[in-house]
C-alpha positions as a LaTeX table, in Angstrom:
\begin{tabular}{lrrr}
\hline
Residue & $x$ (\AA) & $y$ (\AA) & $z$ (\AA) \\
\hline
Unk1 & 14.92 & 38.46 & 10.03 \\
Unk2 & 14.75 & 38.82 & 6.49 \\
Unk3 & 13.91 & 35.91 & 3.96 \\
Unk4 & 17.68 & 35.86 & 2.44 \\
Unk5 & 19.53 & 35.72 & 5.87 \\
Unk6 & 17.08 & 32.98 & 7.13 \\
Unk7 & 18.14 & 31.00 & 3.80 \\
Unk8 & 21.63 & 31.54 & 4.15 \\
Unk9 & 21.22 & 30.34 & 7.61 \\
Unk10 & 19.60 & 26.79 & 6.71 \\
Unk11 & 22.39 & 26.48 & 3.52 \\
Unk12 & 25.36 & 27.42 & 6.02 \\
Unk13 & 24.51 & 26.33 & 9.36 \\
Unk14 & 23.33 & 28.64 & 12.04 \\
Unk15 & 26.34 & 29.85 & 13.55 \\
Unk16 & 28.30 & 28.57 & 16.30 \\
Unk17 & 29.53 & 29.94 & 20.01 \\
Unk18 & 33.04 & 28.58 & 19.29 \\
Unk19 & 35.24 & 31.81 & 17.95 \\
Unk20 & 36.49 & 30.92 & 14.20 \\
Unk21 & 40.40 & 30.43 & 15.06 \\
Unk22 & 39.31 & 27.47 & 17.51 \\
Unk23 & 36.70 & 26.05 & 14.67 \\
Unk24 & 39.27 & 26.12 & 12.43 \\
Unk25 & 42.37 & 25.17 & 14.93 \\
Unk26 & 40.17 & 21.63 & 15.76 \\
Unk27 & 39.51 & 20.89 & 12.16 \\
Unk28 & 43.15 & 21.24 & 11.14 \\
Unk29 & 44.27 & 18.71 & 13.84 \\
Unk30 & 41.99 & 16.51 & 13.18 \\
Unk31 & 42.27 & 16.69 & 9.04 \\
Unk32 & 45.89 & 16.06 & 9.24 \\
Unk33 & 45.45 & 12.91 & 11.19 \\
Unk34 & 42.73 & 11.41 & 8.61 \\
Unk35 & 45.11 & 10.22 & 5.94 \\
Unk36 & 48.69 & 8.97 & 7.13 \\
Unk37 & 47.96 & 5.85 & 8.85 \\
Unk38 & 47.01 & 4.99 & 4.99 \\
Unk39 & 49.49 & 7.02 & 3.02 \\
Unk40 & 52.38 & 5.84 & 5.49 \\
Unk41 & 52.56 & 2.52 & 3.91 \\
Unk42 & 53.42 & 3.35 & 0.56 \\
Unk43 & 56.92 & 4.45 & 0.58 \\
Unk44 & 58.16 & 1.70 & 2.54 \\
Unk45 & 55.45 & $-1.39$ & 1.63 \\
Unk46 & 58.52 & $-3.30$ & 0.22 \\
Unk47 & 60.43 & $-2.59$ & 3.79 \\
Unk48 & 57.24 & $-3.47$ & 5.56 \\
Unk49 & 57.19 & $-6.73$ & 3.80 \\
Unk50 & 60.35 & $-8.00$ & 4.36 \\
Unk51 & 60.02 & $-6.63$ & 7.76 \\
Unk52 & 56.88 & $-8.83$ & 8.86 \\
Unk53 & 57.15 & $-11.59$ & 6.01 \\
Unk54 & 53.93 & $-10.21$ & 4.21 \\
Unk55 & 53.38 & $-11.75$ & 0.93 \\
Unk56 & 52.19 & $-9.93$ & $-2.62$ \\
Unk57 & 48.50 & $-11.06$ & $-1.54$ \\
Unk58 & 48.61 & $-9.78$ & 1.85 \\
Unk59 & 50.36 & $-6.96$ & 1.34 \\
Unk60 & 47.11 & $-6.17$ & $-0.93$ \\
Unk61 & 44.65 & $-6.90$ & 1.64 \\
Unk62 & 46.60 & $-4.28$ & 3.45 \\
Unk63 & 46.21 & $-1.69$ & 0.78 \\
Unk64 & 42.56 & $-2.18$ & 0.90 \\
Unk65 & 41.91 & $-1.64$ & 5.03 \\
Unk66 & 41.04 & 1.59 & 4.42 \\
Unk67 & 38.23 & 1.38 & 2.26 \\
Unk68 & 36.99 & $-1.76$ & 4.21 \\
Unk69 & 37.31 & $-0.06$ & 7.66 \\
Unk70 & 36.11 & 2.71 & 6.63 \\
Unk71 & 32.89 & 1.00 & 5.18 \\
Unk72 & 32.18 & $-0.63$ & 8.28 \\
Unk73 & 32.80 & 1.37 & 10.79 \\
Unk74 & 31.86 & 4.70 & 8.75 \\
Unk75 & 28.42 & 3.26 & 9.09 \\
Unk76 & 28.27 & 3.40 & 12.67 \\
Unk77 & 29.53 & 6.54 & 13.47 \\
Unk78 & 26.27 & 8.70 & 13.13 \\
Unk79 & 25.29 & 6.31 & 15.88 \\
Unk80 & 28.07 & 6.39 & 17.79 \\
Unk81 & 27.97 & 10.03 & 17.86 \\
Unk82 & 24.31 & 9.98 & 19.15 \\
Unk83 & 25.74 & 8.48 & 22.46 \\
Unk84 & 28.95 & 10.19 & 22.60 \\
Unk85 & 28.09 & 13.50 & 20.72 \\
Unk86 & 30.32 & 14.69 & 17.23 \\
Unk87 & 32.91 & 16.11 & 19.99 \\
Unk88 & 33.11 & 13.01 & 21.81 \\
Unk89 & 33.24 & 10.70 & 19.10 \\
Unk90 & 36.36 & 12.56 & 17.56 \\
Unk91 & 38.23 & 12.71 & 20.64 \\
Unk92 & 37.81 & 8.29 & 20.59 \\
Unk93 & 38.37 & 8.56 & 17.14 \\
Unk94 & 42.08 & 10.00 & 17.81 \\
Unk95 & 42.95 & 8.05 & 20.94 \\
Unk96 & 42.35 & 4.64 & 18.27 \\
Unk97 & 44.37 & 6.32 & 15.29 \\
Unk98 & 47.15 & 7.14 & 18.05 \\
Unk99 & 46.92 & 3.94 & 19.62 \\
Unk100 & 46.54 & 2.26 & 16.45 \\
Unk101 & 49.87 & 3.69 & 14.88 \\
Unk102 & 51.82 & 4.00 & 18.04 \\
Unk103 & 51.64 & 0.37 & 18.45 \\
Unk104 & 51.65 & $-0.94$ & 15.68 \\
Unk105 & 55.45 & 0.64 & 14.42 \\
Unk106 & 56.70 & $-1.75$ & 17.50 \\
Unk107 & 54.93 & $-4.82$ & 16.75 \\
Unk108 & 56.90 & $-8.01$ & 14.83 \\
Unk109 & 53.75 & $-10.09$ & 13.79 \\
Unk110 & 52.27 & $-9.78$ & 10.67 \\
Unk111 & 48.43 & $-10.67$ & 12.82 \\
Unk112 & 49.07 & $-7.98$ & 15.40 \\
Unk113 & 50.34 & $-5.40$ & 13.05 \\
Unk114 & 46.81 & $-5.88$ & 10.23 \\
Unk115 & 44.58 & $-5.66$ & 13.58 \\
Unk116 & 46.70 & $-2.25$ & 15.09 \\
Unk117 & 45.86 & $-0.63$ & 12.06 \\
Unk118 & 42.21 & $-1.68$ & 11.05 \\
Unk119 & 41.89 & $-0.11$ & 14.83 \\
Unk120 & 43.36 & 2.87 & 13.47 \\
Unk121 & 41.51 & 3.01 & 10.32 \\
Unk122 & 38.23 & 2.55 & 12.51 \\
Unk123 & 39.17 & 6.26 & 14.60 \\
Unk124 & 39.81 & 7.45 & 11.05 \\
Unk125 & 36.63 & 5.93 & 9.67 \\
Unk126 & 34.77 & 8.24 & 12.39 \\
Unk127 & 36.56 & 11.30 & 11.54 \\
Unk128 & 35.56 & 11.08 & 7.79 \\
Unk129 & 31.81 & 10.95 & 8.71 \\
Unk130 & 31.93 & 13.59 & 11.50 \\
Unk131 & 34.08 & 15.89 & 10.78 \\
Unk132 & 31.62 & 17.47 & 7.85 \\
Unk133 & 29.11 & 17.60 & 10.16 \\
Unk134 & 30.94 & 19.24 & 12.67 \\
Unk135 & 32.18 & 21.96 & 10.22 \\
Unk136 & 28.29 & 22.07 & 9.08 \\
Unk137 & 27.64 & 22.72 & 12.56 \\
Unk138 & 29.61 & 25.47 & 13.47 \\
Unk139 & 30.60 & 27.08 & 10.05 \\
Unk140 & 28.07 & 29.75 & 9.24 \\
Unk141 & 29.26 & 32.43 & 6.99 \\
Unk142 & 33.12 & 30.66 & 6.99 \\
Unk143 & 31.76 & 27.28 & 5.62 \\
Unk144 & 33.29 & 27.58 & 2.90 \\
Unk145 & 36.53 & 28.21 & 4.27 \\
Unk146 & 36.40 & 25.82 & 6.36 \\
Unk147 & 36.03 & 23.66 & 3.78 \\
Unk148 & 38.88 & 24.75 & 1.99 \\
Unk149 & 40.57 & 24.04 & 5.14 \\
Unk150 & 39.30 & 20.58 & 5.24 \\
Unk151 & 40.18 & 19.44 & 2.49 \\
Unk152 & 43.59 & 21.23 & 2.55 \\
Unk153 & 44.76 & 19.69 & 5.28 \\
Unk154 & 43.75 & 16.00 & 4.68 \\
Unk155 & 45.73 & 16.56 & 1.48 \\
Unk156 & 48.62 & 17.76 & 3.79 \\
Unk157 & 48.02 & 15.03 & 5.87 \\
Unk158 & 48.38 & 12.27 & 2.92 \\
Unk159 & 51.18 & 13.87 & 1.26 \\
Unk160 & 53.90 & 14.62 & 4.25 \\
Unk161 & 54.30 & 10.83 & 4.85 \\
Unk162 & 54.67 & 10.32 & 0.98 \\
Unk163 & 57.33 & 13.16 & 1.17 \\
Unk164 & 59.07 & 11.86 & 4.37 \\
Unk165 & 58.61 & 8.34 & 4.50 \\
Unk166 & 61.30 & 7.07 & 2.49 \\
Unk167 & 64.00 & 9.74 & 3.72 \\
Unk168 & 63.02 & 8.26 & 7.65 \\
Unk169 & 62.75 & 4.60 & 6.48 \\
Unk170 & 65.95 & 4.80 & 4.93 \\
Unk171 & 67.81 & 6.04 & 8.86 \\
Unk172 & 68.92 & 1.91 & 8.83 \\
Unk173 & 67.18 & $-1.59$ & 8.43 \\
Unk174 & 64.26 & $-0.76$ & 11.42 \\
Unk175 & 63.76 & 2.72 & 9.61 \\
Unk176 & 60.30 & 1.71 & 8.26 \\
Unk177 & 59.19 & 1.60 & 11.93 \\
Unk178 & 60.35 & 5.26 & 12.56 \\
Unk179 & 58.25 & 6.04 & 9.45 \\
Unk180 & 55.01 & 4.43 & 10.39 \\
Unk181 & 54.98 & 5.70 & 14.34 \\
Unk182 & 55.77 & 9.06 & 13.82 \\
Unk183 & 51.57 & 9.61 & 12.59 \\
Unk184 & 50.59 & 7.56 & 15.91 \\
Unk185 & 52.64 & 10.32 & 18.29 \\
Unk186 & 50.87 & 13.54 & 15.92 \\
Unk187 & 47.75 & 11.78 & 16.25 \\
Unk188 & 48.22 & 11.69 & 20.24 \\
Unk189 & 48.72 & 15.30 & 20.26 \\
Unk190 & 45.45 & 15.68 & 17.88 \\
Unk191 & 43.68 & 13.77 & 20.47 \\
Unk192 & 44.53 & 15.87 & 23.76 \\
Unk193 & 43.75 & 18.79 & 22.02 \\
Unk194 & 40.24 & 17.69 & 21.18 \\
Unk195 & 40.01 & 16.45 & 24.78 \\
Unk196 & 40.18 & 19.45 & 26.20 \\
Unk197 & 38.12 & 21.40 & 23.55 \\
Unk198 & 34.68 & 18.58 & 24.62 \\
Unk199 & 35.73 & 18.60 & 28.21 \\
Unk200 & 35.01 & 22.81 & 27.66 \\
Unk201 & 32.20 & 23.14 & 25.26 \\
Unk202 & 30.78 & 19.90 & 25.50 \\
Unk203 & 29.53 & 16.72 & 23.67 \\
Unk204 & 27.69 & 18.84 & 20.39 \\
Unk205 & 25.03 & 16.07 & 19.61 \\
Unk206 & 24.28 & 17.73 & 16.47 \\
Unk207 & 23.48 & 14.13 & 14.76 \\
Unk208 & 21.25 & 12.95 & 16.91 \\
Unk209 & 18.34 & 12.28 & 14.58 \\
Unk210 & 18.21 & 10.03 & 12.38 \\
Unk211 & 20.50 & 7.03 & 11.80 \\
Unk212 & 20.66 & 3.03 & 11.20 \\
Unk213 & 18.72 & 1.11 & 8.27 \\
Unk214 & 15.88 & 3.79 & 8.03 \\
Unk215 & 18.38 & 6.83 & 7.30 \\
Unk216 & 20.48 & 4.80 & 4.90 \\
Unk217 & 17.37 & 3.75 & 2.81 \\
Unk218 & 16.03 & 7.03 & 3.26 \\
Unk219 & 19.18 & 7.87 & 1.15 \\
Unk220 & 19.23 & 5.94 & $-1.23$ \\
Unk221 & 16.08 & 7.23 & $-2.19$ \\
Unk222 & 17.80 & 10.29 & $-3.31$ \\
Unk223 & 19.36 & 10.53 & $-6.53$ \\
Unk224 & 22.13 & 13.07 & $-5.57$ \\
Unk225 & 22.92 & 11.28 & $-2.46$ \\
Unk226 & 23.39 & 8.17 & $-4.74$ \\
Unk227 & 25.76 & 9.81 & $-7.39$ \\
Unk228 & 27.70 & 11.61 & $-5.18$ \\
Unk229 & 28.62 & 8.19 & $-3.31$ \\
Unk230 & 29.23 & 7.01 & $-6.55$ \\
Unk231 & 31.85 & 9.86 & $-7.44$ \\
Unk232 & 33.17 & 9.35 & $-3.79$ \\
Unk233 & 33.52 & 5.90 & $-3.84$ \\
Unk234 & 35.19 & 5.79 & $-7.66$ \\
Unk235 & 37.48 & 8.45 & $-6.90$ \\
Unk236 & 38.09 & 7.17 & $-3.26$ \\
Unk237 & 39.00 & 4.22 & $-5.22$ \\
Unk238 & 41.59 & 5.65 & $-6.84$ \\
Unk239 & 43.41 & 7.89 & $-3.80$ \\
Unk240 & 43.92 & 4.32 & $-2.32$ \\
Unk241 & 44.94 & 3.03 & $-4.96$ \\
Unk242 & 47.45 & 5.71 & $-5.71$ \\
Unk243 & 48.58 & 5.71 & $-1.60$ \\
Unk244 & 49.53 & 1.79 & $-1.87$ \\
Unk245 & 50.91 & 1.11 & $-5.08$ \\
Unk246 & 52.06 & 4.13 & $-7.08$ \\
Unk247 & 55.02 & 4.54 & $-5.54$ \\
Unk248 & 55.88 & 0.61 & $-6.09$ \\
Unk249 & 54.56 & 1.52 & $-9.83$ \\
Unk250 & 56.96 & 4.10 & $-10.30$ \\
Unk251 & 59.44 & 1.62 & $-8.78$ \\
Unk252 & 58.83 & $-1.38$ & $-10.78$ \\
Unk253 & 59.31 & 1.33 & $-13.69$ \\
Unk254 & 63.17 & 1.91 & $-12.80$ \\
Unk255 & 62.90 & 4.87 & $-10.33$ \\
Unk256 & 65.18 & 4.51 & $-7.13$ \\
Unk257 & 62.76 & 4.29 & $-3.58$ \\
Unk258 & 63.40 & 8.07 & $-2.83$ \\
Unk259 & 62.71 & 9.45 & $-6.10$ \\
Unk260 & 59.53 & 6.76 & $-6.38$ \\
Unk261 & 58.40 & 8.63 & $-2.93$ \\
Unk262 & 58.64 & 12.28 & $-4.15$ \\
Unk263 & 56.30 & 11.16 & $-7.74$ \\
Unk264 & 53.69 & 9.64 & $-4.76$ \\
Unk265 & 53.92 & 12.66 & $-2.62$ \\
Unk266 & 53.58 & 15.21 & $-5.85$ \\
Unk267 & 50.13 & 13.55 & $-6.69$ \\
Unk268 & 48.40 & 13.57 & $-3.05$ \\
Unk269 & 50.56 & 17.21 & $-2.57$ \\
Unk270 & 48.57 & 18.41 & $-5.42$ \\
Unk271 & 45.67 & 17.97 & $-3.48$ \\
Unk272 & 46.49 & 21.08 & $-0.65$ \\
Unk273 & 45.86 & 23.65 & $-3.57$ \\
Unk274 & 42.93 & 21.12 & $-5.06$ \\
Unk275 & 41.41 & 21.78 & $-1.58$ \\
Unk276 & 42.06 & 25.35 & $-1.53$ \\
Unk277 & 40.09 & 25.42 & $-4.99$ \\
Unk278 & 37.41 & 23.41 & $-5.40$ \\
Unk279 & 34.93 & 24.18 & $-2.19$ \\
Unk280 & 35.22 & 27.69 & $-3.26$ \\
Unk281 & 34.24 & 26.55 & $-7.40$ \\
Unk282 & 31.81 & 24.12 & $-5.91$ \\
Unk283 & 29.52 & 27.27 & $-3.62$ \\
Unk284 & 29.99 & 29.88 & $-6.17$ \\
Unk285 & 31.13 & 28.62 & $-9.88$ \\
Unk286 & 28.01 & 27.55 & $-12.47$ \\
Unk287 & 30.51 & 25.69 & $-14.43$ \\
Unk288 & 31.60 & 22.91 & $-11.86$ \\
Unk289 & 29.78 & 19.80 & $-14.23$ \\
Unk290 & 33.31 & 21.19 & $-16.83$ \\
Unk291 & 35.42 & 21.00 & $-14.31$ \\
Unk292 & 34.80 & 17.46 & $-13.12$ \\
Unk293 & 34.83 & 16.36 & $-17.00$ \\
Unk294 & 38.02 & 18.21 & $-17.17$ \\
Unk295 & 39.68 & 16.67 & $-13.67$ \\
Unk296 & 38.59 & 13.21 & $-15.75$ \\
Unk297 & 40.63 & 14.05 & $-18.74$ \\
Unk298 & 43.69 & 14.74 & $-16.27$ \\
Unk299 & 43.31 & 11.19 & $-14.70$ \\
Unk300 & 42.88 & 9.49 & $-18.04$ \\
Unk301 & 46.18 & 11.44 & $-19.38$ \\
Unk302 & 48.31 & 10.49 & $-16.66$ \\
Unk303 & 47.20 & 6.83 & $-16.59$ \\
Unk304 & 48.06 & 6.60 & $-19.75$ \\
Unk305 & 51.09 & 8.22 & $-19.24$ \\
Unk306 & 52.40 & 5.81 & $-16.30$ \\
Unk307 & 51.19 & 2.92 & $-19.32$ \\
Unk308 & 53.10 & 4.02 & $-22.00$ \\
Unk309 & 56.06 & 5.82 & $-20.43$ \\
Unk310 & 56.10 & 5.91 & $-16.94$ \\
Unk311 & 60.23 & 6.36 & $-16.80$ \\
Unk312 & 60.55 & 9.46 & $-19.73$ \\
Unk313 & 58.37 & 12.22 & $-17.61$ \\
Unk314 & 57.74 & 11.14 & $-14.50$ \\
Unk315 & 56.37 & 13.88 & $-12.78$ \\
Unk316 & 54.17 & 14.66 & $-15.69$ \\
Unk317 & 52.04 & 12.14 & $-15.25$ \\
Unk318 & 52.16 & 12.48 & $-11.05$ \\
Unk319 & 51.00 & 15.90 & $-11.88$ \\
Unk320 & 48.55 & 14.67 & $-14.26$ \\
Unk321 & 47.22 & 12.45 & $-11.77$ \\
Unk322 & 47.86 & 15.08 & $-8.79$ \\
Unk323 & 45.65 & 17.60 & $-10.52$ \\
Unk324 & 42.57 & 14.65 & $-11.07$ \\
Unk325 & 42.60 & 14.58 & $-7.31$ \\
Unk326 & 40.63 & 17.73 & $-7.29$ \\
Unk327 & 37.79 & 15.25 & $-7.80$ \\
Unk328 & 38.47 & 14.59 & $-3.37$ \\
Unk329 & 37.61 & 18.05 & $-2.07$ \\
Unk330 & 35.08 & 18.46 & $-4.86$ \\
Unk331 & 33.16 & 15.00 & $-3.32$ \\
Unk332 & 33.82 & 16.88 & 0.27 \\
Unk333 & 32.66 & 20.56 & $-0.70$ \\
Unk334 & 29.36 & 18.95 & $-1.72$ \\
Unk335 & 28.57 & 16.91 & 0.80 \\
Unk336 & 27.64 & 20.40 & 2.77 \\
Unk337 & 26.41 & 22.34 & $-0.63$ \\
Unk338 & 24.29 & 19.32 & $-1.46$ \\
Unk339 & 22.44 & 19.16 & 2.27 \\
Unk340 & 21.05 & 21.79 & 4.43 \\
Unk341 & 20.52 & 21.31 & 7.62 \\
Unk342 & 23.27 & 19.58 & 10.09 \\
Unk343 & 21.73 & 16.80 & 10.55 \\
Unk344 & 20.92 & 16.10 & 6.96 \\
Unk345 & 24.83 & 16.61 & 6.66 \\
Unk346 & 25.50 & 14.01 & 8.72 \\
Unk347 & 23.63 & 11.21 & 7.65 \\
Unk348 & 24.62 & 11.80 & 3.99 \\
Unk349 & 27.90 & 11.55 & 4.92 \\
Unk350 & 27.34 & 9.14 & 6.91 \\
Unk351 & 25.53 & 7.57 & 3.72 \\
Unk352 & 28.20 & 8.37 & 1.14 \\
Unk353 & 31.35 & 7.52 & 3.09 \\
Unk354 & 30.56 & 3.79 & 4.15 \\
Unk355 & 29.29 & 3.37 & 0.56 \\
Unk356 & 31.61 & 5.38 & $-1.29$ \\
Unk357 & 34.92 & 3.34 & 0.83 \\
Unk358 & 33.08 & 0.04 & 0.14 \\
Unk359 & 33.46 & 0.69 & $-3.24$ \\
Unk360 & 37.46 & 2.06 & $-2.71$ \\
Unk361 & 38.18 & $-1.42$ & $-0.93$ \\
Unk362 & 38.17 & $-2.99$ & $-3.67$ \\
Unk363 & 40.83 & $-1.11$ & $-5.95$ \\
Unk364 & 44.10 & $-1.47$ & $-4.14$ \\
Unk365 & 43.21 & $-5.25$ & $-3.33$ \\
Unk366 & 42.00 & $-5.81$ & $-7.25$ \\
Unk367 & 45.38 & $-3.57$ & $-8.50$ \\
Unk368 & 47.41 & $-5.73$ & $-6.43$ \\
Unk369 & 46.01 & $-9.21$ & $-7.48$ \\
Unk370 & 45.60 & $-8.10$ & $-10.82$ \\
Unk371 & 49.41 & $-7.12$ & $-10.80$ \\
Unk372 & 50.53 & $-10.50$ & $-9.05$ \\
Unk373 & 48.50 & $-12.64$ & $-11.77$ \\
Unk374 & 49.67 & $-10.47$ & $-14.86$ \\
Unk375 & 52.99 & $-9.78$ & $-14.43$ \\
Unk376 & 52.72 & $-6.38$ & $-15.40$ \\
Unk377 & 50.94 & $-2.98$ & $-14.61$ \\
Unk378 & 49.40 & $-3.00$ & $-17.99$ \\
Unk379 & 45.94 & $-4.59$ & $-17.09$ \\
Unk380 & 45.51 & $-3.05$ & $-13.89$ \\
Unk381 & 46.24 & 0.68 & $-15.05$ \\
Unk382 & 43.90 & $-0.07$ & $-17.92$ \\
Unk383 & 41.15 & $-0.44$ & $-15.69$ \\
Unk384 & 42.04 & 2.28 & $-13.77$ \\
Unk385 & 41.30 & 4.24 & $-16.77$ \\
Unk386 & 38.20 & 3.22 & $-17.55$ \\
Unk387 & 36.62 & 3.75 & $-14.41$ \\
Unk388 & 37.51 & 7.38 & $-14.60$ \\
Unk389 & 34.11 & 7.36 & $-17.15$ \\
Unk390 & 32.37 & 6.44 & $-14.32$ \\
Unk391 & 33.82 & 8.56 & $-12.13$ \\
Unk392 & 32.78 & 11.68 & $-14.28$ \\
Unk393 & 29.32 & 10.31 & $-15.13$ \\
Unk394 & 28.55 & 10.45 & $-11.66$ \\
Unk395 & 30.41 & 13.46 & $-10.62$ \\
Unk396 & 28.28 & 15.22 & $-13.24$ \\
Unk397 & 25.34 & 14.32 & $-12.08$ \\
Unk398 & 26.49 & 15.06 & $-8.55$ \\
Unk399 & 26.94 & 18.57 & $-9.10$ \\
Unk400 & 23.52 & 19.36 & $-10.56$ \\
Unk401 & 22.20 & 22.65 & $-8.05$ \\
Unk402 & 19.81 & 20.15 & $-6.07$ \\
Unk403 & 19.21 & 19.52 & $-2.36$ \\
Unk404 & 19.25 & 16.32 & $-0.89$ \\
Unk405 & 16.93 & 17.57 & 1.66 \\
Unk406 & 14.16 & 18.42 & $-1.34$ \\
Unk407 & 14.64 & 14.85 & $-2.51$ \\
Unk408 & 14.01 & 13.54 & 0.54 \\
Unk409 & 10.86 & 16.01 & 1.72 \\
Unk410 & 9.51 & 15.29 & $-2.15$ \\
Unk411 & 10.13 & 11.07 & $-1.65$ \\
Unk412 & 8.02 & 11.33 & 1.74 \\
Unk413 & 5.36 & 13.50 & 0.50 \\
Unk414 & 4.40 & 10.40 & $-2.29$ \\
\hline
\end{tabular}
């Protein structure tokens, strides 16, 4: 075998018995299930409230599950799937986001409905860390399609509810409920597929080594590992952020709930091209650090936008901020072109994710506190801009044509 093939095998993963319609059949399904339980809310978080009697502050703690959940229970997914395999662990991922949704569209207590859908957000939480690892696994010479069709689809998967979610809510007064279960019944279908798929080819314990408190300081001990969870978490931050509160932005601004919706659903839509794009700039284009500083520009433009005149163009600054959510399949794409080996995939995911969300928990639950305290959007969309220096800082840095592996093998041989 000659020296290039054996290199592209380590960089790619060494193939996989699975034929490629099936890989990429099972990542789709699962992709698209990864983001609504979140992005549901948005549209109808005014509905919701009334609905269950959640207050301003509450309502904020609910914009921040995500990022929480996914924190904590990100973390334990490389050793969940040590006992369960990557296969196995997806298929209990989807029977909680199912369960988790399903339920929770019924419920009438505020309690009941916060603890359906951190359960949800936990099956989600397991996705984000295995699916890369998965793809890692059995993508080969498609990796970087599969990729592409990664991050496509969790854009899909973010934006349909954002689309949809105010034209179902607004069926009659329960509407909202329609809106929020319709995610639990895709995820059920998700989940029976994936079923089926372990029950055939097995449990795949491709992350079995490594894990706990020894891999995660391991990490930290590489400096790509820690800017890309910095450039995860910030822009992380900000997705969240966006999925709870800019359509109530573009409400507060004078837009009706409908046309609030579509501005939402344009920014996280943006994101199925942005995921077409970037995992194909980030394995082949020398000029990805420009990129990222240009994706920061975008954010900063329309933030400031939404500030100054978030009624006169709209859908400028959703595209604005649509087209800075590049920075999502970018973080993504490099999780595999940053690692080589499978495993080392999946405990820097498993590194970045809980790290990166811990750091997205706080935004929606700041931007909402911020915005009950103020009065105003002003202050909170201010500090949404700055952090898009950060952001790019680390992105930068992030995209430097290093290994985390190397790190790693040149920390232990000190």
């Amino acid at each position: 075998m000659s020296q290039s093939r054996r290199t592209q095998e380590k960089t790619t993963g060494r193939g996989s018995p699975l034929p490629f319609w099936l890989i990429a059949a099972a990542v789709v399904l699962v992709a698209v299930n990864l983001r609504p339980g979140a992005s549901s809310v948005g549209p109808v978080l005014a509905e919701l409230q009334a609905g269950l009697g959640l207050g301003a502050t509450a309502a904020g703690v609910l914009t921040a599950l995500p990022g929480l959940t996914f924190a904590a229970v990100g973390a334990l997914a490389v050793a969940l799937s040590r006992k369960a395999g990557i296969n196995g662990s997806i298929v209990l991922a989807l029977a909680a986001v199912a369960g988790g949704l399903l339920v929770r569209a019924f419920v009438d207590s505020a309690v009941l409905f916060l603890v359906l859908t951190v359960l949800a957000f936990a099956g989600m939480a397991v996705g984000n860390i295995l699916v890369p690892a998965f793809i890692k696994r059995h993508g080969g010479r498609h990796l970087p399609v599969l990729n592409s069709v990664y991050g496509t689809t969790l854009a899909l998967g973010a934006t349909l509810p954002l689309l949809f979610g105010g034209i179902l809510a607004g069926t009659d007064a329960e509407g909202w409920r329609l809106s929020l279960g319709l995610w639990g019944a895709a995820a059920l279908g998700a989940c029976i597929f994936w079923a089926v798929l372990t029950l055939r080819t097995g449990r795949d314990p491709v992350a079995a080594a490594g894990g706990g408190r020894r891999t995660r300081t391991r990490m930290r001990s590489s400096r790509t590992a820690v800017a890309l969870s910095i450039f995860f978490g910030v822009q992380s931050m900000h997705a969240y952020v966006q999925f709870g509160w800019m359509a109530q932005i573009y409400r507060d601004a004078g837009l009706d709930q409908a046309t609030a919706g579509l501005m939402a659903a344009i920014i996280a839509g943006l994101g199925i091209p942005g995921g077409l794009i970037m995992p194909v700039l980030v394995a082949r284009s020398p000029r990805l650090r420009f990129y990222i500083a240009g994706l920061g520009v975008c954010m900063v433009a329309g933030y400031s936008g939404l500030l100054l005149a978030p009624d006169t163009l709209p859908w400028l600054w959703a595209v604005f901020l649509g087209v800075a959510g590049f920075a999502f399949p970018t973080a993504l794409a490099l999780i595999t072109a940053r690692s080589r080996e499978p495993q080392v995939t999946a405990q820097l995911s498993g590194f970045i994710q809980p790290v990166g969300y811990l750091l997205a928990a706080t935004g929606p639950f700041a931007i909402g506190a911020l915005h009950e305290l103020s009065g105003s959007w002003t202050l909170p969309i201010s500090l949404l801009i700055a952090s898009s220096v950060i952001m790019v800082g680390a992105g930068i840095r992030a995209a430097a044509p290093r290994y985390v592996d190397d790190e790693l093998e040149a920390q232990n041989a000190r």
